[in-house]
C-alpha positions in Angstrom: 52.4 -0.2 75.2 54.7 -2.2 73.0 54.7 -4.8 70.5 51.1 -6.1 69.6 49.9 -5.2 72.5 49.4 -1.4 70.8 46.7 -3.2 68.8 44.8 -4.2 71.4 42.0 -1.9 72.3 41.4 -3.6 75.8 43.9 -1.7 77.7 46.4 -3.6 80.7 45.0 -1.2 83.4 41.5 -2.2 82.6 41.1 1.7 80.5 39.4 1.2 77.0 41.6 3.1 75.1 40.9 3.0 70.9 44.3 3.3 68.4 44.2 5.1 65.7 47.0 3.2 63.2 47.3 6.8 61.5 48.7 7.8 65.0 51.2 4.7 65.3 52.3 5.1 61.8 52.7 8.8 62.3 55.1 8.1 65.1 56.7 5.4 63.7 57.6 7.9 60.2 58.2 10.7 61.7 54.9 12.6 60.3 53.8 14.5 63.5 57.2 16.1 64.1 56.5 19.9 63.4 56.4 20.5 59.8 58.1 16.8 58.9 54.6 15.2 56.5 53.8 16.1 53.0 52.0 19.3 51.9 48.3 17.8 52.4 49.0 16.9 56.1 47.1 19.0 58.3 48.0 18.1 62.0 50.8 14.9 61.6 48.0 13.3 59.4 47.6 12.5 55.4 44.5 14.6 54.5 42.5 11.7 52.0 41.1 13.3 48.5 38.0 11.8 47.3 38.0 9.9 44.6 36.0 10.9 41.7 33.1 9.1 39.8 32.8 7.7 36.3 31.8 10.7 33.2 28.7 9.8 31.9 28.6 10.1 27.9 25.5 11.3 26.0 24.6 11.9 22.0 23.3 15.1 21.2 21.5 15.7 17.5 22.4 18.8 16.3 21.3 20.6 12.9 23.5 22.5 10.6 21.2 25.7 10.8 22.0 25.6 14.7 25.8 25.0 14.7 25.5 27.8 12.1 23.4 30.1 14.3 24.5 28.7 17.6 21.7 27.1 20.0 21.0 28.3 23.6 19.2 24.7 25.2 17.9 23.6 28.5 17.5 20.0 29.4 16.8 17.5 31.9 19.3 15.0 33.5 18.2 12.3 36.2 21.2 10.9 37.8 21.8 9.5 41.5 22.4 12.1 44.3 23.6 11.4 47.8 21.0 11.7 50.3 21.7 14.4 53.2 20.1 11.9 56.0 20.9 8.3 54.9 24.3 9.9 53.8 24.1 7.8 50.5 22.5 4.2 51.9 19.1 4.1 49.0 18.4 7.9 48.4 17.6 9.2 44.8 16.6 12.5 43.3 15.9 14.1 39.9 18.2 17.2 39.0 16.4 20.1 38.0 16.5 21.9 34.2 19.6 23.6 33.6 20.2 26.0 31.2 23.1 24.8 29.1 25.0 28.4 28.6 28.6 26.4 26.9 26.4 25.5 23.8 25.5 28.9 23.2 29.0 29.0 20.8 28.8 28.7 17.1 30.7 26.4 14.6 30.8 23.7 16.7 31.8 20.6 14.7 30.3 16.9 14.7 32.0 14.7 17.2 32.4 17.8 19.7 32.2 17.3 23.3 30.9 19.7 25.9 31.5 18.8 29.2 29.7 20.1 32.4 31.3 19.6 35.5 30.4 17.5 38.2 26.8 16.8 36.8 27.4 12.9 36.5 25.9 10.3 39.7 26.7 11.1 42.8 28.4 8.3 45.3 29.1 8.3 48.7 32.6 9.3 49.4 33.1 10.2 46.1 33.4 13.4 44.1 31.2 13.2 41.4 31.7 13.1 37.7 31.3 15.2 34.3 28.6 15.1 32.3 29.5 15.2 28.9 27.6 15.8 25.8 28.8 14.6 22.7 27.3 16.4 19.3 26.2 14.7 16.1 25.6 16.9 13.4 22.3 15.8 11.8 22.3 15.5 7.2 21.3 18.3 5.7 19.1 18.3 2.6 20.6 21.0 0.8 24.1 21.7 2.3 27.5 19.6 3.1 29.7 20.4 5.3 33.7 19.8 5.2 35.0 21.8 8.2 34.5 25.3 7.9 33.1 25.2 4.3 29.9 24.5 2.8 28.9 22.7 -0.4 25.5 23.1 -2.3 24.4 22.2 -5.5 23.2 25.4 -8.0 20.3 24.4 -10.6 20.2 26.4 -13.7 18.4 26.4 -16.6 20.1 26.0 -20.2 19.0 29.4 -20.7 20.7 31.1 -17.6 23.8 29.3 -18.5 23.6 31.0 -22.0 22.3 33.7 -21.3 23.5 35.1 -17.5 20.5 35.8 -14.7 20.0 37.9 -11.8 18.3 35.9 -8.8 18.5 34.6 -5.7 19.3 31.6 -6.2 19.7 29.7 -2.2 18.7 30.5 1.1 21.2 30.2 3.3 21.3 28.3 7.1 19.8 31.8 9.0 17.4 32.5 6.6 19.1 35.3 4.5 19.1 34.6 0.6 21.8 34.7 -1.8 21.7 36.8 -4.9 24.0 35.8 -8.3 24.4 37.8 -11.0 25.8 35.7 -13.9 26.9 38.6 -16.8 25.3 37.8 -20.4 28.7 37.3 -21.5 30.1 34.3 -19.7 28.8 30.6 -19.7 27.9 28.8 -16.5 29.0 24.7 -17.9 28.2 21.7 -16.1 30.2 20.9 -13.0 31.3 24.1 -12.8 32.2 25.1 -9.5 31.8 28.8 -7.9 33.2 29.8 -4.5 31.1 32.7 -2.2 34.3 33.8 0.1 33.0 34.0 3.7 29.7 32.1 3.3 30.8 29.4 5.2 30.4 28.0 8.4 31.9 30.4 11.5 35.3 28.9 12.9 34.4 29.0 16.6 35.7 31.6 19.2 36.9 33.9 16.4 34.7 36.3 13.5 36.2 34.5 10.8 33.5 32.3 8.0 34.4 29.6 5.7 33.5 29.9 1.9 31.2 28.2 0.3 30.6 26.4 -3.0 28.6 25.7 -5.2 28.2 23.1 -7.9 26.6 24.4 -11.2 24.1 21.8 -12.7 22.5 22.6 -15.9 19.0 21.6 -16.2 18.2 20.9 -19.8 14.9 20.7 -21.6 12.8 17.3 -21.8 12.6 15.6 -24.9 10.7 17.2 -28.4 10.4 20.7 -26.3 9.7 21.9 -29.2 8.2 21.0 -32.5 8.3 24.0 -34.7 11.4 23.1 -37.2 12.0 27.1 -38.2 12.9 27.3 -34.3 15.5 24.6 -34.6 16.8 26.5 -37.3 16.7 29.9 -35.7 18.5 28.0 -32.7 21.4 26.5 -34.9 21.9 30.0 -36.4 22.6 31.2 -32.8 24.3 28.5 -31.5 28.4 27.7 -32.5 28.8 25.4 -35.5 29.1 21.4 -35.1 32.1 20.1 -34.6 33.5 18.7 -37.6 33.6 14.7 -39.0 36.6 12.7 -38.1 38.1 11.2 -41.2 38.3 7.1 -41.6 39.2 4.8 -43.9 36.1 2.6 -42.8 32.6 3.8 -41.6 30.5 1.5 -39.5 27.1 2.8 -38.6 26.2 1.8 -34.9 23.9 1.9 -32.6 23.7 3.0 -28.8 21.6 2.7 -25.8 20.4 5.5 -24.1 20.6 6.6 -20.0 23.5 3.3 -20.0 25.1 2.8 -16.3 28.9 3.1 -15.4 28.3 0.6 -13.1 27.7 -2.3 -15.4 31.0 -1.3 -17.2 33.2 -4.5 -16.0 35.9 -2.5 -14.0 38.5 -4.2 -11.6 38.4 -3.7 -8.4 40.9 -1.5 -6.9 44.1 -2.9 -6.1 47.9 -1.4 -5.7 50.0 -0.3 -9.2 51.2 -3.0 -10.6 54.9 -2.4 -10.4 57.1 -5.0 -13.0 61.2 -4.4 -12.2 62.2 -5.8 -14.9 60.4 -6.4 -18.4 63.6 -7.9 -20.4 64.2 -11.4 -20.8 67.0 -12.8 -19.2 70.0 -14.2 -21.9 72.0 -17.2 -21.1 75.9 -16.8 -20.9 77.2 -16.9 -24.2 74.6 -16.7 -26.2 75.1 -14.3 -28.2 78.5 -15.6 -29.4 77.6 -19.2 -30.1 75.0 -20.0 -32.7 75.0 -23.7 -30.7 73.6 -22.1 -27.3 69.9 -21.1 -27.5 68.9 -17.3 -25.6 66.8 -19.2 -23.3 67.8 -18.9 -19.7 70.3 -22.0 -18.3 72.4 -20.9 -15.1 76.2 -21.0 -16.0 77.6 -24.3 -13.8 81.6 -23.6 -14.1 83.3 -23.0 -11.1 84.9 -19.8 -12.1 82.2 -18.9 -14.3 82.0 -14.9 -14.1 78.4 -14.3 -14.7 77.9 -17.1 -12.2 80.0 -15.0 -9.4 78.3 -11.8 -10.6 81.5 -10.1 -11.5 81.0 -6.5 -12.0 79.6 -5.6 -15.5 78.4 -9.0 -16.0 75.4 -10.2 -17.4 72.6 -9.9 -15.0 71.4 -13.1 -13.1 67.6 -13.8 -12.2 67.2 -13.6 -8.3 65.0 -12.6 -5.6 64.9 -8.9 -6.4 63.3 -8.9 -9.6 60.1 -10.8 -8.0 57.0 -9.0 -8.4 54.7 -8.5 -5.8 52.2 -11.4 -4.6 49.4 -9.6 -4.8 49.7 -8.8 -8.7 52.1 -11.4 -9.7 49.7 -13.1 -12.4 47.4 -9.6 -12.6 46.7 -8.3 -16.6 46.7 -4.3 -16.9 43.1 -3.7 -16.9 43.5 -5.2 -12.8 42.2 -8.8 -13.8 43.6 -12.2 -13.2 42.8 -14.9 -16.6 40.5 -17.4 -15.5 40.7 -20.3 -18.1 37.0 -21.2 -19.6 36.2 -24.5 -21.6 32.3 -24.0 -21.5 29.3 -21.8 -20.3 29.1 -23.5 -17.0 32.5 -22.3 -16.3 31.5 -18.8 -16.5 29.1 -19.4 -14.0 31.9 -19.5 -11.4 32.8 -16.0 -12.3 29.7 -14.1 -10.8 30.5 -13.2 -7.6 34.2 -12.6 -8.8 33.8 -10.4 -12.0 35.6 -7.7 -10.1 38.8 -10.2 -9.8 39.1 -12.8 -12.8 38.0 -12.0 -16.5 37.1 -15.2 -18.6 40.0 -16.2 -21.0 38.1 -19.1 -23.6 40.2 -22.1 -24.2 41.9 -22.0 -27.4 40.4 -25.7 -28.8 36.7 -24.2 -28.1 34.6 -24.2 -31.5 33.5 -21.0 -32.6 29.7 -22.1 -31.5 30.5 -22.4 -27.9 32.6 -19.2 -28.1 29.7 -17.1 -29.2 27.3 -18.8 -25.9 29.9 -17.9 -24.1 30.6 -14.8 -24.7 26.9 -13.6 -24.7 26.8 -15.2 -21.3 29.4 -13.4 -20.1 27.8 -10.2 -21.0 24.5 -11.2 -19.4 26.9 -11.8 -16.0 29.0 -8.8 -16.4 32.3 -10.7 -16.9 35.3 -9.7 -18.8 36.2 -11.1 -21.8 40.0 -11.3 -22.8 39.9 -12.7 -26.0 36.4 -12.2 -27.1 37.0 -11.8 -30.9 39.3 -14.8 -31.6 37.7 -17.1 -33.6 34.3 -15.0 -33.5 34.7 -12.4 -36.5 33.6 -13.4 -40.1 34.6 -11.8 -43.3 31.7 -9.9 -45.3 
């Protein structure tokens, strides 16, 4: 048969006689010839791999105790599986429990995926895909992790970090405690940090630990512990000597607030370093020689003017290069830009942006208006540039 007529499955001599278009294209290439189609062939025709199904993703909560320890789990997973009799046309099943045995492993980290193979939905035709558990490592209350080392904070007493102590003083993720002995001879201060080598978290497939640390915090005693003024005394006796007076000229007696908040200190928000190229003041030509011509920058005009060529060794010439960058162009040193205030009502505009402007008062505002303004910038939190001008009275 030639031509179309191959096609045709109704056959000249009345035979029904199907094609197979593998076969025709096997002849036409060349692929049934003895050894002549790829490596997959298997009798002149290309063998067709299934193609395989989509992963399927799931969370997994995980404590620290059990990435310490290591966790053995079983679990249940519904998914879709091909039917033996409808060959995949509406059949569905529940898998059975598995026992997980890959999650057995300790120091596993957050994020960390664990894949088991072909345990995804099942399709017809299809291989199926990986079922794949992804762990998220739950807070702990007393511990923090940061990879293979653990951080925890160590409460003392004012009289263990004078006096050293022998006690446990944490129980670790599997239960054992951990003993300290501080000698009598060394001070534990605040914020002090100790390392434990090897008390960390396991670093997975090998025998090797992390360290751990801890953060001293020293608890002191409540207000008027005690009343009994020979006790004080006895206590001072003990205790180093005060630190001496610093000498001034002028003494003020202040006052101060107590348990005050660093965050109602009027910081900038963070930004890049301000960078300045050039601080000096630019000269004009000649300056310096003529009493006539003023140090203020003018451009030399002249046609063969030197410093307006930018001979070598010349005077330098403002330009392009000595810009400062956009973003702190018109920014003070504490990170602020001025904003120019007249009254109180221009403060106002400054409370959702005390992190980015700071109040600069007008120079013709009377010294009442300064004074409402500057105690309603404090009540706002805004930064004050020039909050004494004008303000301060002689005694």
């Amino acid at each position: 048969m030639h031509g179309m007529t191959a096609f045709d499955t109704r056959s000249s001599n009345g035979m029904n006689v199907e094609v197979d278009l593998d076969d025709i294209l096997a002849e036409m290439f060349g692929m049934g010839m003895g050894g002549g189609g790829p490596p997959e062939s298997a009798g002149g025709r290309r063998v067709k791999r299934p193609q395989k199904g989509r992963d399927e993703e799931k969370e997994y909560e995980v404590t620290l105790e059990e990435l310490y320890k290591g966790k053995t789990t079983k679990f249940a997973s519904t998914k879709t599986v091909v039917c033996g009799h409808c060959k995949g046309r509406g059949g569905k099943e529940n898998a059975k429990p598995k026992e997980c045995a890959i999650c057995q492993g300790r120091g596993s980290r957050d994020g960390e995926r664990i894949v088991l193979e072909g345990e995804a939905d099942q399709a017809p035709d299809q291989q199926p895909g990986d079922l794949v558990f992804v762990l998220k490592e739950v807070p702990h209350d007393i511990f923090t992790r940061a990879g293979s080392d653990l951080q925890a904070v160590l409460d003392v007493t004012l009289v263990e970090s004078l006096c050293g102590f022998t006690r446990v003083v944490l129980k670790h993720l599997d239960g054992r405690g951990l003993q300290l002995h501080q000698p009598s001879d060394r001070i534990l201060r605040p914020n002090q940090i100790l390392k434990v080598p090897g008390e960390g978290m396991p670093v997975k497939k090998s025998d090797v630990k992390g360290d751990l640390y801890l953060i001293v915090n020293v608890e002191f005693p409540p207000d008027s512990w005690t009343r009994d003024q020979n006790s004080r005394l006895e206590i001072q006796k003990l205790l180093p000597i005060s630190a001496k007076s610093i000498g001034a000229d002028m003494v003020d007696d202040v006052e101060f607030e107590i348990d005050a908040d660093l965050e109602n200190m009027v910081v900038a928000a963070r930004h890049i370093p301000i960078v300045k190229k050039r601080t000096k003041k630019f000269n004009r030509h000649q300056s310096d020689r003529f009493k006539c011509v003023k140090r203020n920058w003018r451009k030399p005009k002249g046609i063969d003017n030197r410093v307006r060529r930018r001979f070598k060794g010349q005077a330098a010439m403002p330009s392009i290069g000595y810009g400062s960058d956009k973003r702190t162009r018109h920014m003070m040193p504490s990170g602020h830009k001025a904003f120019l205030v007249h009254n109180v009502r221009d403060v106002d505009l400054l409370l959702m942006h005390n992190k980015i402007f700071a109040a600069e008062i007008a120079h013709a505002v009377s010294s009442r208006k300064r004074i409402a303004i500057i105690a309603k910038a404090k009540q706002l939190g805004v930064k004050v540039t020039n909050a004494a001008a004008r303000v301060t009275t002689e005694v």
